[in-house]
C-alpha positions, 0 to 999 in steps of 0.5 A, a space after each residue: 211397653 211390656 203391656 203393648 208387646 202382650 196385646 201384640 201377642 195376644 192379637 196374633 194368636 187371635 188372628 192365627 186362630 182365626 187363620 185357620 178358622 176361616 181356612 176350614 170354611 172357606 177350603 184351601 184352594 180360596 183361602 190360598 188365593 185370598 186369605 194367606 197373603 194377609 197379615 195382621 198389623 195392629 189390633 187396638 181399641 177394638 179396631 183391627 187393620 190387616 194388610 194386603 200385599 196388592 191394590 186388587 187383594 185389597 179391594 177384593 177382600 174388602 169387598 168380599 170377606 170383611 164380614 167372614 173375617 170380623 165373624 171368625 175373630 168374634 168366635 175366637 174371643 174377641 169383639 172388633 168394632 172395625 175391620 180394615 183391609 189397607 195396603 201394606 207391600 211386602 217389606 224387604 226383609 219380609 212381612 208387610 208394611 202399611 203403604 204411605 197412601 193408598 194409591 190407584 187399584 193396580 191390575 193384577 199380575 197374578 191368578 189364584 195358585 193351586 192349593 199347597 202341598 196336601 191340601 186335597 189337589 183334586 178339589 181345586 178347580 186351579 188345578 188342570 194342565 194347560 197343553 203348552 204345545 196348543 197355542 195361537 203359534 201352533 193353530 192353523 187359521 183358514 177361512 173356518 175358523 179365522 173369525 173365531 181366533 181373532 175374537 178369542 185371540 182378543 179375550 185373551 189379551 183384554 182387548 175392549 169389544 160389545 161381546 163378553 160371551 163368545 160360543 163356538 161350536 163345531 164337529 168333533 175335531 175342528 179344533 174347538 179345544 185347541 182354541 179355547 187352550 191357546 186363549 188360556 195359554 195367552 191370557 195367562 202369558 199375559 197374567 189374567 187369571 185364566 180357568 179352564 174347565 171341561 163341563 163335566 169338571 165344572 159339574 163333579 166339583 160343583 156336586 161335591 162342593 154340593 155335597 160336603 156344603 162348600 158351595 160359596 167357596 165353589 162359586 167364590 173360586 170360579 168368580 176369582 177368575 178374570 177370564 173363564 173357559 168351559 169345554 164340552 158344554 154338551 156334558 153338563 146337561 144331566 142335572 138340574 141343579 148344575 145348570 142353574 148354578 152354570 147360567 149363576 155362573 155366566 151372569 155373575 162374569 157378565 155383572 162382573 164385566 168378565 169375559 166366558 168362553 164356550 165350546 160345544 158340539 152344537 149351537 145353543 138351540 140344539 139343546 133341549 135339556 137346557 132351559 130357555 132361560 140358559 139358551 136365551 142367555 147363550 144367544 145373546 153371546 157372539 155364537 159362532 160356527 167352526 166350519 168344516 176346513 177346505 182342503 187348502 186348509 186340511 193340506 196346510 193342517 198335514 204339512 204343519 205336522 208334518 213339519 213337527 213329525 220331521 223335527 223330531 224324526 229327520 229321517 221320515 220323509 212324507 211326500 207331498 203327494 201323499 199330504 195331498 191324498 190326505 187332504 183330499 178326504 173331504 169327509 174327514 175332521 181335521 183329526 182324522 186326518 192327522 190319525 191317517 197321517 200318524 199312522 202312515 209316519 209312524 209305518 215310515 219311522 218304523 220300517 224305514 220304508 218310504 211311504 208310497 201314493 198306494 199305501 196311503 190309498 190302502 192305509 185310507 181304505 182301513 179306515 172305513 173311507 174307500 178309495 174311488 175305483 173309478 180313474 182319470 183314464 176312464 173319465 177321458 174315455 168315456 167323456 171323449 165317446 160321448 163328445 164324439 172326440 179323440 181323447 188326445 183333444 183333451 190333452 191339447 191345447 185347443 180352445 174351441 167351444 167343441 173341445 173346451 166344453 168337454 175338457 171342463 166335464 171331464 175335468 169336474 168328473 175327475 174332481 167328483 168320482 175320484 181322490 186326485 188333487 188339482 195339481 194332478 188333475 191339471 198336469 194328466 190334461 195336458 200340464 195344466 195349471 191347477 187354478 184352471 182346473 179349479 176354474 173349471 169345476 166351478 164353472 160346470 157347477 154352476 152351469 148345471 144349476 142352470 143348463 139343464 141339458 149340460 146337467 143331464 149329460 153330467 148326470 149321465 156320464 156319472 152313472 155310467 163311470 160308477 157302474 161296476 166294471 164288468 169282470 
């Protein structure tokens, strides 16, 4: 009794020392996510059994770590002939105990923690903040960007399809970091052990795992994830030895039936720094487009924050027909135009004042996007003169060929040469509906691909409505 109490003694000192042997190679952060939750239960006759407190730890350091283990307890004096990882769940009063049987590999419902207090948090790739505010609730869908939420939406939840790679690029501001954030957030929400990473991140830590020799436990902890994020690709093409180990990185989760998303400012074949071997491999990902959003999507992205800048602030009141000039910026990113709202609430909250179509006009004009000089009147004027008719044809409800013609011109003039909404379009020719506005820019668009006589007169019409006014 008294001899079995000493070797039980001894044991735990030998698997302490080896603890924290194995804690100095591997680093803290994948010793934490590991190594920590193991106990030893019985060192005897050489063989040693040591505890797992879930089917996934198990497997994984059986597969992964029984010969660091069997090498760190031989440098500590002794010489298992058996290493054995087994199941033990968490006894009620603490410890483990082993499991009657060993039963079917359960899904992990748990990721790997950011290192313990004062164990160097800036090393752990665990480590980065997840907005809470940018999530799938949160992200306005439209036709830009539907497809690419749909495939990110089913990364996160685990859902099975062909594709394990999905690369989405875009312009700045088109919402790519919002969705590869919301995946997170949902993944997480759901207990996969979800990474995100920025490229440069992935890049600093992996020359400093380069640096102070740590790269196994580099890969080891990047491997841990289920699912892997990496933003901003465009900021890793600078060193050779990154790239390598980032398509190691992307191969080791496709062998490992892992899911990788993507985000960049461009699709793979735009870049030259990458190999052919890393484009190649990006390709063969589901690559998609972030595409610029219409206008009912840019409208739809101001109203919604509108909605959280007036949750938070009552007494701001934006109009709709300002959300409506925003919108109408079609060369702005959605960020912009959230900036140009921001400013024009902002002025609101601060002055108490109520924020007029003119002050957004001017407020656009600060922001390098001049407004259109020319106006609807104008656009009647000049259209009725050349038609040969009365302006006030134009306001009327007459649908003959020789007034409706020239009402569709002007109407896509107004559209073209100026920064009015459809709405307001329709209601200056005679209170009409904007669908029919909308019906009539097509249809004059169209037609000038084809009626090169109605494409002269548009043309036309054009350069004498952008001619300066004379003073």
């Amino acid at each position: 009794m008294v001899q079995a109490m000493k070797n039980a003694s001894r044991g735990g000192d030998l698997w302490t020392a080896a603890r924290e042997r194995l804690r100095r190679e591997l680093g803290d952060p994948v010793f934490d996510a590991w190594i920590g939750a193991l106990q030893l239960l019985s060192m005897e006759k050489g063989e040693v059994r040591i505890g797992a407190p879930k089917p996934f730890v198990r497997n994984w350091v059986a597969n992964h770590y029984v010969a660091r283990i069997e090498r760190a307890l031989r440098a500590e004096g002794t010489d298992p002939r058996s290493v054995s990882i087994v199941l033990a769940p968490p006894k009620i009063g603490g410890g483990l105990e082993p499991a009657p049987e060993p039963g079917p590999v359960a899904t992990v419902t748990s990721f790997p923690q950011p290192p313990r207090a004062g164990a160097e948090p800036n090393r752990s790739l665990w480590n980065r903040v997840l907005h809470p505010t940018q999530s799938f609730d949160t992200l306005v869908v439209g036709p830009a960007n539907e497809f690419a939420c749909q495939v990110a939406k089913s990364f996160a939840e685990g859902q099975e399809n062909a594709a394990s790679l999905l690369y989405l690029h875009g312009g700045f501001g088109y919402g790519k970091s919002h969705i590869l954030n919301a995946t997170a957030l949902e993944a997480r929400k759901r207990g996969r052990r979800a990474l995100f990473l920025g490229a440069e991140d992935f890049m600093r830590q992996f020359l400093g795992a380069l640096h102070r020799r740590e790269t196994l436990a580099f890969k080891e902890e990047v491997r841990a994830a289920e699912l892997l994020l990496i933003d901003d690709l465009q900021h890793i093409c600078r060193s050779t030895s990154t790239i390598s180990e980032f398509l190691h990185t992307v191969n080791a989760f496709s062998d490992l039936r892992r899911r990788v998303v993507i985000a960049a400012d461009r699709a793979p074949e735009g870049f030259d720094a990458l190999g052919a071997d890393i484009r190649s491999r990006l390709t063969g990902g589901l690559v998609l487009a972030l595409a610029k959003p219409d206008r009912a999507m840019r409208l739809a992205i101001l109203k919604t924050r509108a909605e959280e800048f007036a949750r938070q602030r009552p007494h701001v009141m934006i109009a709709e027909e300002v959300l409506e000039r925003i919108a109408d910026m079609e060369d702005a990113s959605p960020r912009e135009l959230v900036g140009v709202f921001t400013k024009i609430a902002t002025y609101a909250d601060l002055t108490k004042k109520p924020v007029t179509l003119e002050f957004a006009e001017e407020t656009i004009s600060q922001r390098g996007v001049p407004p259109r000089k020319t106006g609807i009147e104008d656009i009647q004027r000049k259209t009725a003169e050349f038609y040969k008719l009365d302006i006030r044809d134009l306001h009327s409800k007459e649908r003959s060929r020789r007034v409706a013609r020239p009402r569709q011109v002007a109407m896509y003039l107004s559209r073209e040469l100026t920064m009015r909404s459809l709405p307001e379009i329709g209601r200056r020719f005679g209170d009409r509906d904007h669908t029919t506005v909308l019906h009539a820019c097509r249809r004059i668009a169209e037609l000038c691909g084809s009626d090169t006589v109605l494409k002269q007169e548009v043309d036309f019409l054009k350069q004498v409505l952008s001619k300066p006014k004379s003073i």
